[in-house]
C-alpha positions as CSV (number, residue, x, y, z in Angstrom):
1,X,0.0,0.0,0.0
2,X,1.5,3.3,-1.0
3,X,1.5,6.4,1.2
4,X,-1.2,9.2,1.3
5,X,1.2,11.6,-1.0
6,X,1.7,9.3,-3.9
7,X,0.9,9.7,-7.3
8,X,-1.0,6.3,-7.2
9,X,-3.0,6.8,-4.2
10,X,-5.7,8.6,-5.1
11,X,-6.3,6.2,-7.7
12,X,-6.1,3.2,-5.6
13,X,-8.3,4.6,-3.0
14,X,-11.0,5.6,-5.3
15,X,-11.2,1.9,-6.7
16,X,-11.1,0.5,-3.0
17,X,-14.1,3.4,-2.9
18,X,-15.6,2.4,-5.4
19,X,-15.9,-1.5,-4.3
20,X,-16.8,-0.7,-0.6
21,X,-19.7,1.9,-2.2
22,X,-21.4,-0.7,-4.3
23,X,-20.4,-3.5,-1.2
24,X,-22.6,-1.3,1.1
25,X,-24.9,-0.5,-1.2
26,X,-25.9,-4.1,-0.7
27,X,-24.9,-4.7,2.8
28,X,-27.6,-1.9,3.8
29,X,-30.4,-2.3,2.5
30,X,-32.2,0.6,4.0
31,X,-32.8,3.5,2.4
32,X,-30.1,5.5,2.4
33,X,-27.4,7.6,0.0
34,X,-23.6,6.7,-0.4
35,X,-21.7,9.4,-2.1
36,X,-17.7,8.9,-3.0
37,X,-15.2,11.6,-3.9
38,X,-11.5,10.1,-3.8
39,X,-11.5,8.9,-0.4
40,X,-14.3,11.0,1.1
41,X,-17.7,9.4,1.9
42,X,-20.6,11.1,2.4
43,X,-23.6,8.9,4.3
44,X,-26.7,9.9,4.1
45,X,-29.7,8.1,5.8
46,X,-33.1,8.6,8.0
47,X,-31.7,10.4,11.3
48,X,-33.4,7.4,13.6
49,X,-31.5,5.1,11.9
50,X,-28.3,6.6,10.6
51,X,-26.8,5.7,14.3
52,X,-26.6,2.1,13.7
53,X,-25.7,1.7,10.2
54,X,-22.9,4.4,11.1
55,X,-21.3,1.6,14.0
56,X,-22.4,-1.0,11.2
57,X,-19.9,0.6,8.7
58,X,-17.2,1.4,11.6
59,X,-16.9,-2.2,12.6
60,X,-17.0,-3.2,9.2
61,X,-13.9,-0.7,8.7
62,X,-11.9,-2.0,11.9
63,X,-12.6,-6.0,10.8
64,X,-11.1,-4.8,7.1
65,X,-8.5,-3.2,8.6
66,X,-9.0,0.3,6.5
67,X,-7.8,3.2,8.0
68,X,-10.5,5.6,9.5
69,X,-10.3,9.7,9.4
70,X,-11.5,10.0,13.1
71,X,-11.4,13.6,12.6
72,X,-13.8,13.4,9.3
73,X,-16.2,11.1,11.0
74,X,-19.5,13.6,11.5
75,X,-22.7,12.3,12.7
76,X,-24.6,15.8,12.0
77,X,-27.8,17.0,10.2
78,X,-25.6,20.2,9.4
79,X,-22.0,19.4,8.1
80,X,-19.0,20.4,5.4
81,X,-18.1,17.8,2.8
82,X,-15.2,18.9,0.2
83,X,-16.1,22.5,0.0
84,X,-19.8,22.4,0.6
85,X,-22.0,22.6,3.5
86,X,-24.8,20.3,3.5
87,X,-27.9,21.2,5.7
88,X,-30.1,17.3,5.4
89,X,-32.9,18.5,7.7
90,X,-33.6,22.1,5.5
91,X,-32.5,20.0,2.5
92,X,-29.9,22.8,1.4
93,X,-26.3,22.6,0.2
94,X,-24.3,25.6,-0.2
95,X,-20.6,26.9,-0.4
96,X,-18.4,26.6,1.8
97,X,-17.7,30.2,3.2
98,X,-13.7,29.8,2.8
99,X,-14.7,28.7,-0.6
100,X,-17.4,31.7,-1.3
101,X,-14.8,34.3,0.0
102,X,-12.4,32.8,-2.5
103,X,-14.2,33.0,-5.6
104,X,-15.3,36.0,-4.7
105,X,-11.7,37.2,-4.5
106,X,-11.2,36.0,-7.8
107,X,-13.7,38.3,-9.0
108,X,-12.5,40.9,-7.7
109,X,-9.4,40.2,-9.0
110,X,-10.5,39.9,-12.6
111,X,-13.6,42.4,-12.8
112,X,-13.0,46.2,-13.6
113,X,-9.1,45.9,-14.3
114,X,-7.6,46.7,-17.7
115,X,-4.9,43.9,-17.7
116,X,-5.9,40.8,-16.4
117,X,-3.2,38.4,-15.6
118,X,-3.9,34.9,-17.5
119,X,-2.9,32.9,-13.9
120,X,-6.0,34.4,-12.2
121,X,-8.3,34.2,-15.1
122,X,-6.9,30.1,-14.8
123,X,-7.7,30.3,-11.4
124,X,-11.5,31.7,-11.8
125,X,-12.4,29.6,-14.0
126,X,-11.2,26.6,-12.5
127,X,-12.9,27.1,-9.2
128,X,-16.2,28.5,-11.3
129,X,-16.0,24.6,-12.8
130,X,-16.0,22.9,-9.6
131,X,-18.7,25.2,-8.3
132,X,-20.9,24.8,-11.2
133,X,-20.9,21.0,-10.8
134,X,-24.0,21.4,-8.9
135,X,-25.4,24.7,-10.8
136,X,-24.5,22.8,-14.6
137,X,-27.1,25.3,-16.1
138,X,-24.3,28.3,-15.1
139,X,-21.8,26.3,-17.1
140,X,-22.1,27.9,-20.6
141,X,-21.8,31.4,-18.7
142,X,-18.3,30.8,-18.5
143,X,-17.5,30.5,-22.3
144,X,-16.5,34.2,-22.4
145,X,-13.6,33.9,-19.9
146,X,-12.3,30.2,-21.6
147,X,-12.6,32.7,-25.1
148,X,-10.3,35.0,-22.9
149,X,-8.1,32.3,-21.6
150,X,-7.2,30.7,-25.0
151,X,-7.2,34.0,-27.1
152,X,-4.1,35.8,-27.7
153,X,-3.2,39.3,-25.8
154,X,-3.9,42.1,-27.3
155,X,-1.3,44.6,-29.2
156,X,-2.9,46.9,-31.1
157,X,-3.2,50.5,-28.6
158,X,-5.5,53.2,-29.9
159,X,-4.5,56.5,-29.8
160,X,-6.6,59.7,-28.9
161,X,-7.1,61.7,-31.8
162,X,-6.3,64.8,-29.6
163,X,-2.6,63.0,-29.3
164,X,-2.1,63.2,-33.0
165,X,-0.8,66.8,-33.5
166,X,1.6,66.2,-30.3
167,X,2.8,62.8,-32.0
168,X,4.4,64.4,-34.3
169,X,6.4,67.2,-32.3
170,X,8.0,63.6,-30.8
171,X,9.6,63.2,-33.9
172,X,9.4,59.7,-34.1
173,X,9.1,59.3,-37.8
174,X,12.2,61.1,-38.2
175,X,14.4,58.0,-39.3
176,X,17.3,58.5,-41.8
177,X,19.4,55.9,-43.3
178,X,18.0,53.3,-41.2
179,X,19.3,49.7,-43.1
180,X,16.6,48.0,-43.9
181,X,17.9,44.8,-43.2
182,X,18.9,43.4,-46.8
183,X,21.8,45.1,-47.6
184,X,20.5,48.2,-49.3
185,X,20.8,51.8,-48.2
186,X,17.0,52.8,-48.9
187,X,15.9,53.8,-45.4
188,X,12.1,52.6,-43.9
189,X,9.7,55.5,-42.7
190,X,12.7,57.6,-43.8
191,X,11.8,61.5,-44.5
192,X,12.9,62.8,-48.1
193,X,16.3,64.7,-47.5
């Protein structure tokens, strides 16, 4: 068995998931919910009788031998599963309020600025996908920002027409004899002598 760091952990833990889920699924028959993400499980059942098919799947853990996440293990109607907070009793799920402030920030970060670095736009839109896993109708709103993310900066500055007169007191058109690159002496943008 490999450590919790390893490349092929996540993998092998969401297979062994993916057994114990279906195993359960047919161990408790009760009506109840078994949601997997990597190695997180998320029981869901009638509250009278989540109790004992909670010790059921303990024990079943200790006589497998598979490691437990004491600090996980929630018997709650209110509780936060991988970035959301589930409310079973009101029948709500929300964001997490680290994850909310977050995405927010990223917002911020990207709304109302003239240069938007391509890291936080990466950033936005990868926590926008995760949170619109639940909200999939929101997905197609974020086609502008992946238009954003995969177009090409751009170069082209306008320039005041009110600038124009002082552009040319800059004398920046004034080259002479500038090589233009092929071995002749005609300059570029030169002005007539």
């Amino acid at each position: 068995m490999a450590p919790f760091g390893a490349i092929f952990s996540a993998h092998w833990w969401g297979r062994l998931g993916g057994f114990l889920v279906r195993l359960w699924h047919l161990l408790i028959y009760i009506k109840h919910a078994l949601r997997l993400y990597v190695d997180d499980f998320l029981f869901s059942q009638n509250w009278k009788i989540l109790p004992l098919s909670s010790a059921f799947i303990c024990i079943f853990f200790q006589l497998m031998k598979i490691p437990i996440s004491w600090k996980k293990s929630v018997i709650a109607k209110e509780l936060q599963w991988i970035g959301w907070r589930f409310n079973f009793s009101a029948g709500l799920v929300s964001l997490d309020p680290t994850k909310r402030t977050k995405l927010i920030n990223l917002i911020d970060a990207i709304s109302g600025k003239t240069y938007i670095h391509k890291r936080d736009i990466e950033r936005f839109v990868g926590l926008a996908m995760w949170v619109t896993q639940l909200f999939s109708g929101m997905r197609p709103l974020l086609q502008h920002f992946y238009a954003d993310l995969f177009s090409s900066p751009a170069s082209l500055y306008s320039i005041d027409p009110g600038m124009w007169p002082e552009l040319w007191t800059w004398q920046i058109f004034d080259f002479q004899n500038v090589d233009s690159g092929f071995g002749f002496e005609t300059p570029i943008l030169a002005k007539e002598p």
